[in-house]
N, C-alpha and C positions, 0 to 999 in steps of 0.2 A: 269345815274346819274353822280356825282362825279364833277360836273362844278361848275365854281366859285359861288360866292352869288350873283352879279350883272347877271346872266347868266341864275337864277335858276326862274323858273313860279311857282307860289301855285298855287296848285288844289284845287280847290273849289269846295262846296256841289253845284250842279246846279238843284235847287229844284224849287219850283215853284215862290219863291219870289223873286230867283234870275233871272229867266228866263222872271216873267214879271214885273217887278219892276226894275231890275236890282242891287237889294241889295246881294250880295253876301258873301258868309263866307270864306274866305281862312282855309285852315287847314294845317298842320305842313310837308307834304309832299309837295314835287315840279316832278318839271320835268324840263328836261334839250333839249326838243326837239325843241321847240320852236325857241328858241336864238344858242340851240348848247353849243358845249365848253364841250361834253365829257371827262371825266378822264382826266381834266387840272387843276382839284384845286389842290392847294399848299396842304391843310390839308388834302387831300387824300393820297394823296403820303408820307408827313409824316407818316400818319398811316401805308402804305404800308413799310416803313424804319424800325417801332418799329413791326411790324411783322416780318421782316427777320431776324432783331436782336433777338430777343426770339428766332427763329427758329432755329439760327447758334447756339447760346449760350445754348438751348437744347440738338443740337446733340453732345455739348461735355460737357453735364452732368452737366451742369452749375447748382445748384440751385438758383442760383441769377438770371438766365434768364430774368424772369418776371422785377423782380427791374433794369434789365439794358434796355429792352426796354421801359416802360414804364418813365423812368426816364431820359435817354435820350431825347427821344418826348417833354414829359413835359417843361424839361430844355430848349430846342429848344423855344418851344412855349411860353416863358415867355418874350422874347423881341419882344419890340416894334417896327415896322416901318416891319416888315418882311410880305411876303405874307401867313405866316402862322403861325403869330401870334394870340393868344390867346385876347388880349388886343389890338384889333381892333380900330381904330380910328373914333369911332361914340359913340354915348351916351353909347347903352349897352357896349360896350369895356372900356371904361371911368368910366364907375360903376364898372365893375368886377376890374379893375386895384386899383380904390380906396378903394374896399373891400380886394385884395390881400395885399396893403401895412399896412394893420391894424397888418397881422402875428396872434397877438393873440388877441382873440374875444369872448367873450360869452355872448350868445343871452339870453334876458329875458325869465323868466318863467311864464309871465304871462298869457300867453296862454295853458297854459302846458295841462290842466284840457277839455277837450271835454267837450260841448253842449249837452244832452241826449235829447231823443224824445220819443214822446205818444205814436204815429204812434203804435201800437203793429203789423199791417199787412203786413204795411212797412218793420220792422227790421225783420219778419219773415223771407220776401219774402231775404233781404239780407244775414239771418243766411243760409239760403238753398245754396241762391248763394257761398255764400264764402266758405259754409263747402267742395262743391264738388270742388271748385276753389285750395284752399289751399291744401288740401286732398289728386288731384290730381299733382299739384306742385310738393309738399314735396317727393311725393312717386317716381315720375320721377327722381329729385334731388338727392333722397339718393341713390334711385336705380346706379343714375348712377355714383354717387363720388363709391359707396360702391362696386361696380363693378372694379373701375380704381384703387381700393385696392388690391381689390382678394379676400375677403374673402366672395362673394355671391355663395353660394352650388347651387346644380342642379336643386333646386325646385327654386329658385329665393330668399330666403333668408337671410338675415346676422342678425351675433348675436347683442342683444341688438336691435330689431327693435323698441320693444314695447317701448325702455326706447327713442328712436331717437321722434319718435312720440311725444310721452307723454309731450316731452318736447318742441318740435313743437308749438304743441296745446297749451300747457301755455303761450309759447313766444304770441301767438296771443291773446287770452283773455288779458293777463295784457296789451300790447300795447294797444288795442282796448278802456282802459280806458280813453288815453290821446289821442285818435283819429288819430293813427298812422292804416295803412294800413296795411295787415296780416302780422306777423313777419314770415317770413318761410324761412327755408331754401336756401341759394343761389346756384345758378351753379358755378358761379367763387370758390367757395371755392375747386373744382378741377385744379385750378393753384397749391394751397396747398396742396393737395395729390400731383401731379409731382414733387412736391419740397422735399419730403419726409417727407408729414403728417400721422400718421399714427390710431393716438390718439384722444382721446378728449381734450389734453393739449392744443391741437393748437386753440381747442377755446377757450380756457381761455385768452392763449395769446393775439387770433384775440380780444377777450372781453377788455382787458387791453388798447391795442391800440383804440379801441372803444371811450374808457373812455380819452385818451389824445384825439384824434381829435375832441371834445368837447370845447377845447380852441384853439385849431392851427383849424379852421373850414375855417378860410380866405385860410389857403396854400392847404390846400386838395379839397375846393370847385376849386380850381384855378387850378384841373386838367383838361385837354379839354378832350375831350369824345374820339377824335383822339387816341389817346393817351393811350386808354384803348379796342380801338377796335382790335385793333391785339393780345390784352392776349385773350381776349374772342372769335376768330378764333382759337386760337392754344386750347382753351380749349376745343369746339369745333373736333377740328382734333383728339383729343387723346381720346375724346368716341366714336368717331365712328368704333373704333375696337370691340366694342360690337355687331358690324353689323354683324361680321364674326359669330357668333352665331346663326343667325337668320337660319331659316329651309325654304332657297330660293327653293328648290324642291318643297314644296309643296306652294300653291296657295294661300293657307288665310293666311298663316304665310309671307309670302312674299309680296304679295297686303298690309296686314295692317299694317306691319313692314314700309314699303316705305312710306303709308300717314302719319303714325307718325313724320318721319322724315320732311318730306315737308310741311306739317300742322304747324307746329312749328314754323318756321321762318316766312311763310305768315302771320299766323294771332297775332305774339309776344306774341305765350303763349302756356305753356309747357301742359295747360291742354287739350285746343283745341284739340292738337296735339295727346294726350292720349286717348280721346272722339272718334276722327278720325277713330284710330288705333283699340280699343279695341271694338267699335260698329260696325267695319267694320267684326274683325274677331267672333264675336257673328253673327250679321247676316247671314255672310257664312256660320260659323258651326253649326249656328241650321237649315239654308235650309239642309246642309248635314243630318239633323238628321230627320228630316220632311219626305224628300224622300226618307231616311233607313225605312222609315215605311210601305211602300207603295210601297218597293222590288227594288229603285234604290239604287247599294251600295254606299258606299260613295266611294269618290277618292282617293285612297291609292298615300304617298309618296316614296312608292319603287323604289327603283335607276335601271335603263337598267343593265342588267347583262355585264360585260367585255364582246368585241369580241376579241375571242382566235385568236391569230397567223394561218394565213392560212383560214379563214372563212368571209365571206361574211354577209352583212344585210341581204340576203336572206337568210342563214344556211350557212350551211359546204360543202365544194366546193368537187363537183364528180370528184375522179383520176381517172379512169379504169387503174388497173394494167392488162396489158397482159402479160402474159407467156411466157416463149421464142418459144415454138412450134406456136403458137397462130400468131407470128407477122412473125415466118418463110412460116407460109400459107398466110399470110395478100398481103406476099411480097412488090411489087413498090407503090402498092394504099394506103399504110398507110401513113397516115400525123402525124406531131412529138406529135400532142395531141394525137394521138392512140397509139403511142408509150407508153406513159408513163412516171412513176417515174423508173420501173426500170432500163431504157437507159442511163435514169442520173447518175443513182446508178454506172451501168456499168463503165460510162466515170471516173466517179469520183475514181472507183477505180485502171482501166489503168493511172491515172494524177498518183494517190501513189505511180503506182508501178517503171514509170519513175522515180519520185524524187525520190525512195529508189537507185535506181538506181546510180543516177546520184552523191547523195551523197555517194556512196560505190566509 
């Protein structure tokens, strides 16, 4: 990927009405093979600049990190005429430019209020959906801010989960009234743990700024996406020191640990990835439990014992000590392995008695 826009193919659904009709649906992915022009766009690379700047400005403890690359990018991105301008020279560029010059803005409320439905089988089938969707979310997200804190104990939990939740869950029901999509939890909000969040203050704060970008919606929508994808790599890099926890000796802990991780980014969704992971190691460990039944044991994670100094993967390696009588019979036919350790001994201790020697 990463090729200009004139460079980029949509892929499209090629279902049966496009195949014989030739009506086709583009969807929001491309590909870059077609025409070429690999890792040449301009807005790649900017994002790859507001990455390294976070990065540089983290290893020296910056808490402004985030606000210097993201803010840079942006700043970059706001003039015209550049190959990695934001405000592009085509209708959509010419909309976002006339909505950025507005500054302050506030959109009507007369849609505020969602549409309700009869359907009762309907909103069933979607309360199911969304409880284990959200459910799952929230639980990965706190999981993982609340980890990049310190304060998750051995079993997996931190204090206050029930009041994290609880308040989750509201955030969703009251949105849900004005047809806003689950409120839950975010992952970026571990940019703000790095910065040294430690509290719930900081959501008050995040809440406060909330409530001003309500009127400044023109300068904030007029972030590019560029621009924000190198915070969310770096936020990214700093959970996955959770890895190092993970129990890679053993098999199920290890297989379901990795589809988590990999599942996640394929399918853009933290639940997938937990579904992946947590059905992977249920399966494994109830066959392990099935076939404890029926006399196979299970697979223990015990570590290979150290091999001691002097010892082989086969055991422990045979000296024969010979005796001094033993090697005066042996005479000319001995070779230096029938010798032994004691000849070393010997030699080692005629080298001492030279150097006392020598130093006298």
């Amino acid at each position: 990927g990463a090729c200009p826009l004139e460079n980029r193919t949509p892929i499209v659904a090629y279902d049966a009405l496009c195949r014989e009709n030739g009506i086709c649906i583009p969807s929001d992915a491309y590909t870059c093979d077609v025409i070429g022009g690999q890792m040449t766009s301009a807005t790649t690379w900017m994002g790859i600049l507001g990455l390294m700047v976070i990065a540089i400005a983290l290893a020296y403890k910056s808490k402004l990190a985030f606000i210097y690359g993201i803010g840079l990018v942006t700043f970059l991105s706001w003039f015209r005429g550049t190959p990695f301008t934001y405000f592009t020279d085509d209708d959509a560029g010419n909309a976002r430019f006339n909505y950025f010059k507005k500054v302050v803005d506030v959109t009507g409320l007369d849609k505020i209020m969602t549409p309700f439905t009869k359907d009762i089988a309907g909103a069933g089938v979607a309360l199911v959906t969304m409880l284990y969707v959200d459910f799952l979310d929230t639980s990965g997200t706190l999981l993982g801010i609340t980890t990049e804190i310190g304060i998750v104990d051995e079993q997996g939990n931190f204090p206050k989960s029930k009041e994290a939740f609880s308040v989750d869950a509201l955030a969703t029901m009251f949105g849900s009234i004005f047809g806003l999509s689950p409120i839950t939890s975010y992952i970026e909000s571990g940019a703000g743990v790095r910065a040294g969040s430690k509290t719930g203050f900081t959501a008050v704060i995040c809440g406060f700024y909330f409530f001003l970008s309500i009127f400044f919606a023109p300068i904030l929508a007029s972030i590019p996406p560029w621009a924000i994808g190198g915070a969310l790599i770096i936020v990214g890099s700093l959970m996955m020191k959770s890895l190092t926890k993970l129990k890679f000796d053993k098999v199920s802990h290890a297989t379901s640990g990795f589809l988590t991780v990999m599942v996640m980014p394929l399918t853009y969704s933290i639940a997938y990835g937990l579904i992946a992971g947590i059905g992977t190691f249920l399966i494994m460990e109830g066959t392990f439990w099935i076939l404890s039944l029926v006399g196979i044991e299970k697979p223990t994670d015990a570590e290979p014992e150290p091999i001691a100094l002097g010892e082989s993967l086969a055991g422990p390696s045979k000296i024969t000590e010979v005796d001094a009588d033993s090697k005066h019979e042996a005479g000319k036919g001995d070779t230096d392995e029938e010798v032994g350790v004691e000849e070393t001994a010997n030699m080692d201790e005629t080298a001492k008695v030279d150097m006392d020697a020598t130093k006298e």
